[in-house]
N, C-alpha and C positions, 0 to 999 in steps of 0.2 A: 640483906639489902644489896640492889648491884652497884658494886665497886665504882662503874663506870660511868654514872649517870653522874649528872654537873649542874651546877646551881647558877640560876642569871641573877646577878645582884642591881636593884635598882641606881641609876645615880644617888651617889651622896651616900649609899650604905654602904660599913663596913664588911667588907671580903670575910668571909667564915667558909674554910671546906665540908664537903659536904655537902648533900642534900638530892635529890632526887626532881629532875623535869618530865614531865610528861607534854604532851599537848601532839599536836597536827604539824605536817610541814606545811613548810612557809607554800601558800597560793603561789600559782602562775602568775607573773605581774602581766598590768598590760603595758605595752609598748612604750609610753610617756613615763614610765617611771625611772627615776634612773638606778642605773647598776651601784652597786658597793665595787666601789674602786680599790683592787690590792696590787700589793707588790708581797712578793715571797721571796725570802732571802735563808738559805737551807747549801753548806757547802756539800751536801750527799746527793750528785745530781741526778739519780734513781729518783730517792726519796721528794727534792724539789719538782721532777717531773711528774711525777705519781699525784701530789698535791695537787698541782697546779690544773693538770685533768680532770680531777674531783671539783675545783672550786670552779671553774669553764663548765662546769656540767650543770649548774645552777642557773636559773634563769635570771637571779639577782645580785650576780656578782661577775666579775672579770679581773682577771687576771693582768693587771699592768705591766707588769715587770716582775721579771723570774733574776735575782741574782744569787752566786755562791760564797759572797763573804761581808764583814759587817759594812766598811768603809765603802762598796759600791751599794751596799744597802741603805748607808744614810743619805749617801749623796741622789740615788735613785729616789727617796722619799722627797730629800728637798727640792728636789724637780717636778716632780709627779705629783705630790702633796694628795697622795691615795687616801682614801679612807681610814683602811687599816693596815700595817705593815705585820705578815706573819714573819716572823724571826724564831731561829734556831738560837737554842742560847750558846754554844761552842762552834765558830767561826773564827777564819783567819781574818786578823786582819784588828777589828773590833766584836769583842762577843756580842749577843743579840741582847743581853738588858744592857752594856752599855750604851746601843744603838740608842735604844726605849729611853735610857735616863736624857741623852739628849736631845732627843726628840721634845722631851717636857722642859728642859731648859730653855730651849730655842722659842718653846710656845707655839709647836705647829702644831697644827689640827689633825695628824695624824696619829692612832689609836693602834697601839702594840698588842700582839700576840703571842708570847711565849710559846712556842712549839719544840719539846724536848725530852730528852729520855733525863733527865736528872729528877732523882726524886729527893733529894738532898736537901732536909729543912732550911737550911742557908743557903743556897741559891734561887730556894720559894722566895725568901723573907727577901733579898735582895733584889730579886724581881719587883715584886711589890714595893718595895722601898723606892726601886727605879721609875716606878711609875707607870708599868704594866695595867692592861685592863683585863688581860687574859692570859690562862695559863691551862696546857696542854699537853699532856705526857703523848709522844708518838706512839707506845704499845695501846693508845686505845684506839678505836675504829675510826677512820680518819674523817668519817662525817661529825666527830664531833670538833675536830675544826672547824666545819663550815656552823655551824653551833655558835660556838664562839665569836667567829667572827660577824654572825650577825647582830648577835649579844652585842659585842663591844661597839659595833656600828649603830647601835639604837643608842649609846650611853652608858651602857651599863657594864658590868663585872661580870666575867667567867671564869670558872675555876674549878676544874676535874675535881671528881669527887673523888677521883683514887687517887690521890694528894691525901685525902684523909685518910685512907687504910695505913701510907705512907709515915704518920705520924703518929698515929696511935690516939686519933680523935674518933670519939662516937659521933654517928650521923644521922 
């Protein structure tokens, strides 16, 4: 099975890793639709730039705000009040599920992404715990950020499926 394929979980379903998407990319929109509104907050300013090209390269999303640590992250969300904020989980400042856990306390309407090389069962579970919609290992191909982030931007749950090679769950 490939490792690297990811699962969109409806609203209201429970997160289980795992599982396999197929389908078509997202159509061309026309003109009147609007964009998925992000901010990306990634202190590896390679790695934030590289992102932020990929997600500009979509015809249904843009790029609001590029920052490199958690604290100009949150404050850049509560201004911008994006769609979905992609967050690295180790930043200076505030790590990226701390950003996410207040984000859901605050009650904004903006929808976290985990983007990270940790594959460590306890900073999954505490992502989740935080209130994350999405979760993203950087070693896979970084269109499946743009994946995820449309996922979480419809409502729903994303969550690499190599996260489950990670724990030792059949998929």
């Amino acid at each position: 099975m490939d490792t690297h394929a990811a699962r969109v979980f409806p609203p209201g379903v429970p997160c289980v890793c795992g599982g396999r998407v197929d389908g078509p990319r997202e159509p061309h929109l026309p003109i009147n639709v609007p964009k998925i509104r992000i901010v990306i907050a990634d202190d590896h300013p390679p790695f934030r730039h590289l992102l932020q090209h990929i997600i500009e390269s979509e015809p249904d999303m843009t790029v609001v705000a590029a920052v490199g640590d958690g604290v100009a992250a949150l404050d850049t969300v509560c201004r911008l009040a994006p769609d979905v904020a992609v967050l690295d989980v180790r930043m200076p400042g505030l790590d990226g599920i701390e950003v996410a856990r207040r984000l859901v306390d605050d009650h904004l309407p903006t929808r976290a992404v985990i983007v990270t090389m940790q594959v460590e069962r306890a900073v999954f579970e505490r992502a989740i715990a935080a209130g994350v919609s999405g979760y993203v290992l950087k070693d896979t191909v970084l269109s499946e950020v743009v994946e995820a982030v449309r996922a979480v931007a419809r409502g729903e749950r994303y969550v690499t499926a190599a996260m489950s090679a990670g724990f030792g769950h059949e998929t």
